[in-house]
Every structure is written in C-alpha cells, then in structure tokens.
Backbone bond lengths (Angstrom), bond angles and torsions (degrees), N, CA, C in turn:
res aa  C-N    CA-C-N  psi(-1)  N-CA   C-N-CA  omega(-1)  CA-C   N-CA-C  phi
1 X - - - 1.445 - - 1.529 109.37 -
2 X 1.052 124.43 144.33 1.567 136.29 -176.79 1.872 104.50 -132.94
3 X 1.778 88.94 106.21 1.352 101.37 -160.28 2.228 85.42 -96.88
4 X 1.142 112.61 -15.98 1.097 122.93 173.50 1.650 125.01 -77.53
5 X 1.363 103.59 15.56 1.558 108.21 169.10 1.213 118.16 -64.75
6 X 1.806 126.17 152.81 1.035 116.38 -176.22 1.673 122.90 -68.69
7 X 1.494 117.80 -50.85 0.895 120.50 136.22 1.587 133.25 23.28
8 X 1.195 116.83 52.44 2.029 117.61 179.03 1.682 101.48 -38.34
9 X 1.297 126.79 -43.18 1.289 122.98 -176.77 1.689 122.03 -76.01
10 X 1.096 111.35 -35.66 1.671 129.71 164.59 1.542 101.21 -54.43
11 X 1.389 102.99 -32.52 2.141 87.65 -162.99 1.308 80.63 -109.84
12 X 1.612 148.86 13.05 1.332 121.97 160.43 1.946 95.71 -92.71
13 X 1.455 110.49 -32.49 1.641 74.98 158.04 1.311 144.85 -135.96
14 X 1.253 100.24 46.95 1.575 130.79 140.16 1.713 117.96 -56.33
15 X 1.841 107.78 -29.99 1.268 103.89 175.79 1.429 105.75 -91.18
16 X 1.442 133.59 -22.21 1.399 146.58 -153.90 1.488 88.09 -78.81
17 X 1.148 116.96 -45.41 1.629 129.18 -162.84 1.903 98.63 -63.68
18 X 1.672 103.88 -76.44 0.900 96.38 -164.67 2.331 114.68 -63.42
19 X 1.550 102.69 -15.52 1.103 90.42 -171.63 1.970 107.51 -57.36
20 X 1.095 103.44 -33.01 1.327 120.42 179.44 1.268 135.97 -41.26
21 X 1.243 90.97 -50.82 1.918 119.46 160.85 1.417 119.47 -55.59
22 X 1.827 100.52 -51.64 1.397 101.33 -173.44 1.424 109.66 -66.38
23 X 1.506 126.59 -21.57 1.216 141.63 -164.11 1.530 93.05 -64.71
24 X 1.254 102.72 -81.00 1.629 106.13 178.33 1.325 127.60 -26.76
25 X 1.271 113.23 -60.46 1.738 137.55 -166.20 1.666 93.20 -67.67
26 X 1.464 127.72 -84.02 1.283 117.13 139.75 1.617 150.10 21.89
27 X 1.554 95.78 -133.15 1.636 100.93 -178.18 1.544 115.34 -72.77
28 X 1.188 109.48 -42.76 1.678 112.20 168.81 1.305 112.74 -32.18
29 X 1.872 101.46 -78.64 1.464 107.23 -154.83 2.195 100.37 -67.36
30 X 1.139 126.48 -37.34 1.512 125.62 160.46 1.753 114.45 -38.27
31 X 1.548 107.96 -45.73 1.413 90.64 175.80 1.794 109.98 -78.23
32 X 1.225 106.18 -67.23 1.229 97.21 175.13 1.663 131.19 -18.77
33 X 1.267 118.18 -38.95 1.178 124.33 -162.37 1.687 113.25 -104.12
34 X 1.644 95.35 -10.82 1.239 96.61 154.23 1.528 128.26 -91.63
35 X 0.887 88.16 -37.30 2.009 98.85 -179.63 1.544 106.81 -79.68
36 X 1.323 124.44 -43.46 1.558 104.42 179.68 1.478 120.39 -118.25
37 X 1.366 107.62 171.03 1.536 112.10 -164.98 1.428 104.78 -135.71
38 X 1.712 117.21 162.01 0.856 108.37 -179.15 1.672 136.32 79.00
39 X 1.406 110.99 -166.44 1.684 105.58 165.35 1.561 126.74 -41.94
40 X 1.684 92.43 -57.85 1.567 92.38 173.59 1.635 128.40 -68.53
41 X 1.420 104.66 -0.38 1.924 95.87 173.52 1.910 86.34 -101.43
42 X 1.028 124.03 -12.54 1.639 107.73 -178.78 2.023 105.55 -73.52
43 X 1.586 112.86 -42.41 1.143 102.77 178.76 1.961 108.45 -77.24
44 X 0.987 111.58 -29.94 1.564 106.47 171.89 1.665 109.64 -51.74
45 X 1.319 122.12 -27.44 1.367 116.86 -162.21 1.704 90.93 -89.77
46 X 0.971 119.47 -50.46 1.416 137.08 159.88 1.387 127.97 -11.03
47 X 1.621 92.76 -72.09 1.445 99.58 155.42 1.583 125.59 -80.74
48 X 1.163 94.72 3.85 1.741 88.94 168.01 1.905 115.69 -102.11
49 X 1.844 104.85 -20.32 1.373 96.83 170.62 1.796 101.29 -79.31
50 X 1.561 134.13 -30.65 1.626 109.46 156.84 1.436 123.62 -40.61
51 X 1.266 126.89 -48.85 1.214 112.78 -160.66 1.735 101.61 -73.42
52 X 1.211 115.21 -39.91 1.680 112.83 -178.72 1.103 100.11 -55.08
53 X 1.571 131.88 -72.30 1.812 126.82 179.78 1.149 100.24 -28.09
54 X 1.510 145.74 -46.96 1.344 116.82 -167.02 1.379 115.22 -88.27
55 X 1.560 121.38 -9.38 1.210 122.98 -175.93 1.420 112.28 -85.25
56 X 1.516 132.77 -14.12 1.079 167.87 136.22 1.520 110.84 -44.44
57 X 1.261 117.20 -62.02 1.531 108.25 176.31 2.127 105.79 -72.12
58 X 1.081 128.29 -2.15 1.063 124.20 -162.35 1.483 112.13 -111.54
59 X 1.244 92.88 -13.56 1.567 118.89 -177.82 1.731 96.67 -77.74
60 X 1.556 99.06 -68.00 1.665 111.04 -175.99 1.570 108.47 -39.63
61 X 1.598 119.17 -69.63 1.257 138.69 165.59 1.927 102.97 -17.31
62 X 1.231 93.84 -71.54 1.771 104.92 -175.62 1.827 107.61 -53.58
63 X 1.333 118.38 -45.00 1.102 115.77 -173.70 1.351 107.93 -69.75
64 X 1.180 115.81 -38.80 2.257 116.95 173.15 1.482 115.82 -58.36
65 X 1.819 105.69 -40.70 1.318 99.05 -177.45 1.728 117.66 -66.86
66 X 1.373 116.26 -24.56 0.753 141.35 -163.60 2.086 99.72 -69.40
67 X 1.421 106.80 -55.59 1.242 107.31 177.07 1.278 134.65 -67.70
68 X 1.753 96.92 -29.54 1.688 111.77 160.35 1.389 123.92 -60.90
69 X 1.303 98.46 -33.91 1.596 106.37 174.32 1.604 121.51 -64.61
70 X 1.382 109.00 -20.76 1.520 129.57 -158.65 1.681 92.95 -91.01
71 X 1.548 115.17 -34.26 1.182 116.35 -173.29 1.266 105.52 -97.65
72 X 1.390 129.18 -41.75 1.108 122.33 175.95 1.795 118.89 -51.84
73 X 1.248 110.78 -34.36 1.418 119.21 160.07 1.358 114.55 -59.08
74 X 0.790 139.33 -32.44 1.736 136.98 169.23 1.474 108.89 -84.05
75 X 1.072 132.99 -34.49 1.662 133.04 159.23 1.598 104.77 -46.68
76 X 1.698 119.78 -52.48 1.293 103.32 -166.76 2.089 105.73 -78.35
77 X 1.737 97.94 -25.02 1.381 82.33 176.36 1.688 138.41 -49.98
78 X 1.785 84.93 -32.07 1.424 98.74 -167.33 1.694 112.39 -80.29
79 X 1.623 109.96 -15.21 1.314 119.66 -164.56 1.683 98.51 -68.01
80 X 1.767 88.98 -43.96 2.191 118.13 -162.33 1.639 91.26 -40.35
81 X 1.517 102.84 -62.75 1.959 120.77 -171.53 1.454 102.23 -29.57
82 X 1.592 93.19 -54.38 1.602 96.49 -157.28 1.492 114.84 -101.40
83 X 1.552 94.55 42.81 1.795 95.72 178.54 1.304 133.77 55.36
84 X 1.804 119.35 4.85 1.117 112.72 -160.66 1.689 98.67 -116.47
85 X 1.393 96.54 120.17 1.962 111.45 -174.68 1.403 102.15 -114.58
86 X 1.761 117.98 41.57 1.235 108.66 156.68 1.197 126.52 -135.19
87 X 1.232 98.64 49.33 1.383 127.70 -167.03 2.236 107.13 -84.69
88 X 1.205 111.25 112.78 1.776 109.61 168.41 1.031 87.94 -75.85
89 X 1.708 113.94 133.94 1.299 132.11 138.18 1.109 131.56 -69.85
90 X 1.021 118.10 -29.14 1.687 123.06 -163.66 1.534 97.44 -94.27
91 X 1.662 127.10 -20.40 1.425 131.84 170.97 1.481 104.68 -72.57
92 X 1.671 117.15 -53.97 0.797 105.83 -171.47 1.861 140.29 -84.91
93 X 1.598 97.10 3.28 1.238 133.63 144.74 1.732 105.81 -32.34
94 X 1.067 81.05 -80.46 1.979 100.33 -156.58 1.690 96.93 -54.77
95 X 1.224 110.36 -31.20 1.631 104.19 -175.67 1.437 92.63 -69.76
96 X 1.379 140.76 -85.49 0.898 154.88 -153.00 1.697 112.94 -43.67
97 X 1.617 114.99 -36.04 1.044 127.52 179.42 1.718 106.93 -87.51
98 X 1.250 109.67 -17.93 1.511 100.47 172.79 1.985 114.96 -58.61
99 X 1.325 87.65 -61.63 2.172 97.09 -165.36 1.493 98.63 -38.35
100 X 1.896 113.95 -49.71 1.373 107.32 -154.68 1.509 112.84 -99.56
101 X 1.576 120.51 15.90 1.456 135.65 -174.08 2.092 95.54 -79.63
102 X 1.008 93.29 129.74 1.672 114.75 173.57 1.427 108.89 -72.88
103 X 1.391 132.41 151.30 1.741 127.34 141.47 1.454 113.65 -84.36
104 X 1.298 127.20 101.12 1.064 131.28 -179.52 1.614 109.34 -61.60
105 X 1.500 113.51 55.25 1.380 120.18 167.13 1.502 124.42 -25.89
106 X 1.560 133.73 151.86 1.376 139.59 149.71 1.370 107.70 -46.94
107 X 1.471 135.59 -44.78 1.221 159.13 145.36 1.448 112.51 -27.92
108 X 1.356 124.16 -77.57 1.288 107.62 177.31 1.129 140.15 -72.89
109 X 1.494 111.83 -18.02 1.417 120.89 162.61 1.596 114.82 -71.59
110 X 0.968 138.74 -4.00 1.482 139.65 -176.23 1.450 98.11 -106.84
111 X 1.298 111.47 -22.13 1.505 106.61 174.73 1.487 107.23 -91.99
112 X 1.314 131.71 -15.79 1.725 138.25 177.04 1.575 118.04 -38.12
113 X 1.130 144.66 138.09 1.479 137.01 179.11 1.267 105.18 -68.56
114 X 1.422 117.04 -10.13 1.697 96.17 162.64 1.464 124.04 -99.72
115 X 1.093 97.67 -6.40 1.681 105.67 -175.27 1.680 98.30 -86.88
116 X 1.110 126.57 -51.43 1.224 134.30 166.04 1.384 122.46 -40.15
117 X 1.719 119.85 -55.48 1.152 130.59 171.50 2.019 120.56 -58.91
118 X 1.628 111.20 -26.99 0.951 107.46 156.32 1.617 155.66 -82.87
119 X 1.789 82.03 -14.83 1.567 114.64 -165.22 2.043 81.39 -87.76
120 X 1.261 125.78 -26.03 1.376 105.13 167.82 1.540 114.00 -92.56
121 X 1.565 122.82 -8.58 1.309 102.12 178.17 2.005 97.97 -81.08
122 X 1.268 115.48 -11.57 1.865 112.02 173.26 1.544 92.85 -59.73
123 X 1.279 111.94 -58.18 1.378 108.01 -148.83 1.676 111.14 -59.16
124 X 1.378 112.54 -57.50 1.718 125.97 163.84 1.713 104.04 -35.75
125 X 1.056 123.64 -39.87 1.600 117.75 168.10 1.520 123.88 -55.68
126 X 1.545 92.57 -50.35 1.635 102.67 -174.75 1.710 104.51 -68.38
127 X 1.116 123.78 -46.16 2.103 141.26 171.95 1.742 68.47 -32.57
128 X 1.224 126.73 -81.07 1.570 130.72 -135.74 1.522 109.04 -102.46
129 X 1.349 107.42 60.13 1.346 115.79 -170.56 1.790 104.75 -123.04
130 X 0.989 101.64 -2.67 1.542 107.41 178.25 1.909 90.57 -78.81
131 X 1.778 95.13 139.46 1.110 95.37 -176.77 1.897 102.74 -86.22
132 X 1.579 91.50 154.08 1.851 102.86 163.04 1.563 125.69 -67.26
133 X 1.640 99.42 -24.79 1.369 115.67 -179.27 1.710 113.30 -87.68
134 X 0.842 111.77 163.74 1.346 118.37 160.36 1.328 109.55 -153.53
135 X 1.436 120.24 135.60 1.540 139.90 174.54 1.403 108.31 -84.96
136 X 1.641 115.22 138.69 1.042 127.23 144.75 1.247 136.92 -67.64
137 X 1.037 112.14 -171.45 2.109 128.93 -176.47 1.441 100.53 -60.01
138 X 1.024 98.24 -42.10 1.796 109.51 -169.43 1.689 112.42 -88.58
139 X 1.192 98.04 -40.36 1.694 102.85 161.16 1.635 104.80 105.43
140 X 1.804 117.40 11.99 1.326 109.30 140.72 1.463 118.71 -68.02
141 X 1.354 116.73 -170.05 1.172 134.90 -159.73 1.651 107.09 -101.06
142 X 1.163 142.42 92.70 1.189 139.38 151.29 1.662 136.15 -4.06
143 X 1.068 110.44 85.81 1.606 114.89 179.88 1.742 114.09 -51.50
144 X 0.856 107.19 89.76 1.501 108.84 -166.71 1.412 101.40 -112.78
145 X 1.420 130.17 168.70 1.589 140.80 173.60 1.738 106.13 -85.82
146 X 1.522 116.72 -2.18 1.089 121.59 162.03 1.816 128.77 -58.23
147 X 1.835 85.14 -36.25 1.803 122.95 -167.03 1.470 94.85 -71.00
148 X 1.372 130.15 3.55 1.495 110.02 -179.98 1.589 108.18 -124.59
149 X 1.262 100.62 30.96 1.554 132.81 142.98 0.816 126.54 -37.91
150 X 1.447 113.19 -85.41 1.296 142.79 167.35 1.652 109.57 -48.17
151 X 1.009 126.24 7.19 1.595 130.07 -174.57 1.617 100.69 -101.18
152 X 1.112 114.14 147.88 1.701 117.43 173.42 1.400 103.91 -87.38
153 X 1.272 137.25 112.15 1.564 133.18 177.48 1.571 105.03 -57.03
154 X 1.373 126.95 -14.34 1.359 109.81 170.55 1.317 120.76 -93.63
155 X 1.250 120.80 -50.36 1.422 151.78 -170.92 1.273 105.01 -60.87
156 X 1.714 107.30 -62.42 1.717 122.71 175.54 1.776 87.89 77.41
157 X 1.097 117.57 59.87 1.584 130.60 172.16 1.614 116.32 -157.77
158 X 0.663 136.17 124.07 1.366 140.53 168.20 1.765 128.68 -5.73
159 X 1.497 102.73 112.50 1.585 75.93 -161.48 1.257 105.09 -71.82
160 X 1.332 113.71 179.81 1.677 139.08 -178.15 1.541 108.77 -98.89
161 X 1.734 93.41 -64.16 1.982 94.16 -157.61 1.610 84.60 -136.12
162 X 1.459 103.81 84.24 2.030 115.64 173.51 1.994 101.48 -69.49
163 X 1.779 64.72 135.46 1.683 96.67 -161.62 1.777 93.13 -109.84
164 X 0.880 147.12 124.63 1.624 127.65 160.91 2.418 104.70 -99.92
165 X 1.521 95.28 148.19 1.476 88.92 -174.29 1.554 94.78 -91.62
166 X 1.250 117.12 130.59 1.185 113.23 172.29 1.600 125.60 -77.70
167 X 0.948 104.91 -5.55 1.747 111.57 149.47 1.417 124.89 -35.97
168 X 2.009 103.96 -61.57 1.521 108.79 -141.82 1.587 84.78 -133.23
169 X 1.306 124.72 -0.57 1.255 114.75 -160.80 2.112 138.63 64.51
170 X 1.572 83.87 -8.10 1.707 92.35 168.71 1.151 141.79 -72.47
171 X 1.171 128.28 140.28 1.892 117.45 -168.34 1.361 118.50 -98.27
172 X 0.853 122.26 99.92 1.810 115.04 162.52 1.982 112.24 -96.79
173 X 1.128 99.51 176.19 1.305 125.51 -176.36 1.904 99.29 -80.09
174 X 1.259 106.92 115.06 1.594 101.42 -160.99 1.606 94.80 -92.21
175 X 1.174 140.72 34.22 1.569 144.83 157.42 1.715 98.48 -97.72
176 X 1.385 102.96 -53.92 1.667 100.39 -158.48 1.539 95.66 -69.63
177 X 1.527 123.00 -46.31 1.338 127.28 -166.60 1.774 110.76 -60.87
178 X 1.218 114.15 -38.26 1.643 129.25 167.36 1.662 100.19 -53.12
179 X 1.403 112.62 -54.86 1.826 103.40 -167.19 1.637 101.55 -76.81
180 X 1.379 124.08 -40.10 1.535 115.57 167.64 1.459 116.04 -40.11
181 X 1.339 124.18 -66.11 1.491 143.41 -174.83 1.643 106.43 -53.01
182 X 0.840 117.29 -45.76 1.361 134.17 167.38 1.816 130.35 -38.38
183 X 1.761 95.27 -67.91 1.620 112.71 153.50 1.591 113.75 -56.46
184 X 1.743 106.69 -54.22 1.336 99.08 -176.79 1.506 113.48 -138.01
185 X 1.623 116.22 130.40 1.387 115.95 -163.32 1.353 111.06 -98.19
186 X 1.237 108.15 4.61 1.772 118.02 -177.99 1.448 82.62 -84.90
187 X 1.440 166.95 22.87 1.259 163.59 -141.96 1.546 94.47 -103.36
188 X 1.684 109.46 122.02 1.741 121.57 163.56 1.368 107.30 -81.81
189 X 1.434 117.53 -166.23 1.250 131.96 158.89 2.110 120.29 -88.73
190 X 1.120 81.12 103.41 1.739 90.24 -170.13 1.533 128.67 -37.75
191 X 1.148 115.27 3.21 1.647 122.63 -157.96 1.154 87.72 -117.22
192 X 1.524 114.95 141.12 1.545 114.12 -167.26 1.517 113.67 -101.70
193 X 1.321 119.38 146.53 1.238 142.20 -158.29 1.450 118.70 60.93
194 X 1.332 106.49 26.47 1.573 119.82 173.73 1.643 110.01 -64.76
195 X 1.744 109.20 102.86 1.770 88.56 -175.47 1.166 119.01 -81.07
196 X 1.096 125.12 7.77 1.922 128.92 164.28 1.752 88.96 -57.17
197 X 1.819 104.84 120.67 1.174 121.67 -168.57 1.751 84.70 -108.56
198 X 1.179 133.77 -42.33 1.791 133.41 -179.98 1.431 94.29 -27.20
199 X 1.266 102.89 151.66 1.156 139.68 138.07 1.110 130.51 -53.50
200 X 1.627 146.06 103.21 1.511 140.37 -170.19 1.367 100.10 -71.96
201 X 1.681 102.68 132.85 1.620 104.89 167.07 1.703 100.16 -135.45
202 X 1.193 93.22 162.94 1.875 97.14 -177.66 1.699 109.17 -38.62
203 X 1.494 120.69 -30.31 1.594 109.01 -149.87 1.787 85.63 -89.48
204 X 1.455 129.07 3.67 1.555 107.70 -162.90 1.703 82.95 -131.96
205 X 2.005 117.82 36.81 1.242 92.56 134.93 1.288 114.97 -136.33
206 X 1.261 129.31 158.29 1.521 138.97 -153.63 1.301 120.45 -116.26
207 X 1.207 141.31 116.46 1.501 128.09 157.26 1.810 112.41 -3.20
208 X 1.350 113.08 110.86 1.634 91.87 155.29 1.385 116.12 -125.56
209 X 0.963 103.56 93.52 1.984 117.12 168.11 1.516 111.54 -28.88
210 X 1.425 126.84 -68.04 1.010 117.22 -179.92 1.113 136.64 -51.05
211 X 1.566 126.69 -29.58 1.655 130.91 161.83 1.827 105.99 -76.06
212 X 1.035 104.94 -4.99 1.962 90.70 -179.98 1.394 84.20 -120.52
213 X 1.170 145.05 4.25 1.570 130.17 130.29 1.857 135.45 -45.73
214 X 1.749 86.81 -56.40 1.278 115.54 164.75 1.753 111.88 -60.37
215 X 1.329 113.04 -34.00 1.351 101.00 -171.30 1.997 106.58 -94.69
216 X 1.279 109.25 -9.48 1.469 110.27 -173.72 2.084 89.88 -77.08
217 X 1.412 105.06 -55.40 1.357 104.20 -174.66 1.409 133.76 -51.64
218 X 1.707 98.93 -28.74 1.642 120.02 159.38 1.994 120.54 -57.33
219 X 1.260 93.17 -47.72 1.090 105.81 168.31 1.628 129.95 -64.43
220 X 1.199 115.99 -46.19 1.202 133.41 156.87 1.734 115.68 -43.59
221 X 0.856 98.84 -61.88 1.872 112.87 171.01 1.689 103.43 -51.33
222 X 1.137 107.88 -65.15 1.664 102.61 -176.51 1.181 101.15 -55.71
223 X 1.601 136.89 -39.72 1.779 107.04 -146.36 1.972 92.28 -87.10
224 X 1.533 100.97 -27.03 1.663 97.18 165.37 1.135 127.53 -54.41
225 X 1.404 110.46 -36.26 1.773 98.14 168.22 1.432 109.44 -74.45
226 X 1.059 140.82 -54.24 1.213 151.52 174.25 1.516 99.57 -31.21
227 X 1.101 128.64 -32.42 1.589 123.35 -157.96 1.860 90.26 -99.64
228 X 1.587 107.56 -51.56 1.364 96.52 166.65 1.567 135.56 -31.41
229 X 1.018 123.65 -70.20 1.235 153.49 -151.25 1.552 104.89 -84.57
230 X 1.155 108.55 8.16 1.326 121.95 179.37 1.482 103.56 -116.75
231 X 1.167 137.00 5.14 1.368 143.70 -150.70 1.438 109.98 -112.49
C-alpha cells in the first residue's frame, strides 16, 4: 500500500482502508474474544477473517486502479502534445488497468500483512485460552490465588481495561498504570519480587483478552447471584 500517494484523496483512503483493518485485527477480534466462548466466538472470528479478506481484496483493487490511473494520465498527456482529442478514456482505462490488475487469490490474501497479522493475533488467543476461573461442583466460581488477577496491584480494586507487561507477564489496570508512568517514568513492575528490572512504558503493555475474559465471566457470576437471591 502507498499511503504516500500524491493524491490528498488516495491517502484519505488509504487511511479509511487501513483504519479498517486495524479495527478488525484489534477492537473486534478483543471484543469478541472477550465476550464469547466457544463455537460462537470461533464463527465471530470467522466472520471477522471475511470481512478483512474483503478489505484486503479492496485494498489490492484500489492500489491497480490507482496505477492505471497514473498511466492513463500519461496516455492523455501524450495524446494533448500530439493534438489528438479522440482519445476513449474509459477504453483506454481498462487496457492500462488490465497488465497491472492483481488476482486477489485465497492465496494471496492469507499471505497479506494483514491477514497474517491477524491470523497471529487468533493464534495468541487460543496460547491464552485456558480459563483464569475455575468452577466448582456447584457451578460458582472458585476462590482461587489465581482471582487476584483480576485485582489492580496499584489500586487493589478490580481491574477495568487489563493490560499484561510484556516484559514480566503481569497485569495491571492499563488507565491507572498510564497515570503512574506518566507522573513517574522511572516506574518498575509493581508486584513484588517481580525480577523484570525495566522500566514500564506504554509500548510493553498489551491487550490481554484472557484476564478481561476472566473478568467479564466473574462479573457475570456475581450479577447472577445477585439476581438470585433476590427471588
């Protein structure tokens, strides 16, 4: 993709394109994979690698028209020189756009840096698909030393928006950990005897699906008892 075309309108959607992608790869596949389980998060992902293939084939498409156009502009320059104003555009379009038009293969789109880049954010899901929770006999939720996960090591409250550092593997609450880091950039990893000696900075924390999995299902469990016990 050539987000550097001259073109002001080409690079507004050159950005439309890629914002699109990131959307998918991204916030999509994070919600999805937090909220559902099972069969139905496999066809949600599903329908989210369709919608990228086409955003991918539309991209390719855009980038050919784009070159035909580049040539077709030099066809009419050369016609202007030579006096000749009977020139079809729209014929001579289609020639020009034929040689340098792509097959937006099953093949090449699976090989695309976005198709690729998402097909590993599936895979990093599935690695982290073991749940945090574990159910009992009865089918509440297990108080385990796992459950203090879900705790903000600063706050000591429930996280909100789980961040894991890809350093040390630890989770904080990626609002509170941003305003800490912020005041102070000499900032460690808060959990004690953590030997990740770095410094936390925004780029070493990561989406982690699996603890805001763990924490939607926690949640879920409480407002069910809560709804019980009211009965």
């Amino acid at each position: 993709m050539d987000p550097e075309h001259p073109d002001p309108e080409a690079q507004k959607h050159f950005k439309y394109i890629t914002s699109a992608m990131e959307l998918v790869t991204d916030s999509c596949l994070d919600v999805v994979s937090s909220v559902l389980e099972g069969e139905e998060k496999d066809r949600a992902i599903d329908e989210l690698r369709g919608h990228l293939g086409d955003l991918v084939r539309h991209q390719c498409d855009f980038e050919d028209s784009l070159k035909a156009l580049d040539l077709l502009g030099k066809r009419i320059s050369r016609a202007s020189q030579e006096d000749d104003f009977t020139l079809d555009v729209d014929q001579v379009y289609r020639e020009e756009k034929g040689p340098v038009a792509r097959e937006a293969t099953e093949a090449t789109v699976a090989k695309s840096r976005a198709m690729t880049n998402f097909e590993e954010s599936v895979a990093r899901l599935s690695e982290d698909d073991r749940p945090l929770l574990e159910e009992g006999a009865d089918g509440d939720i297990v108080a385990t030393k796992v459950l203090t996960s879900l705790v903000d090591p600063l706050t000591k409250r429930q996280i909100r928006n789980p961040v894991r550092n890809s350093r040390c593997g630890h989770v904080y609450d990626r609002d509170t950990m941003l305003s800490v880091i912020e005041r102070n950039s000499c900032t460690r990893c808060p959990y004690a005897g953590c030997p990740n000696g770095d410094y936390v900075t925004e780029d070493h924390l990561v989406s982690d699906a699996k603890t805001r999995r763990a924490l939607h299902r926690a949640n879920r469990n409480k407002y069910d008892r809560e709804g019980a016990s009211q009965l």
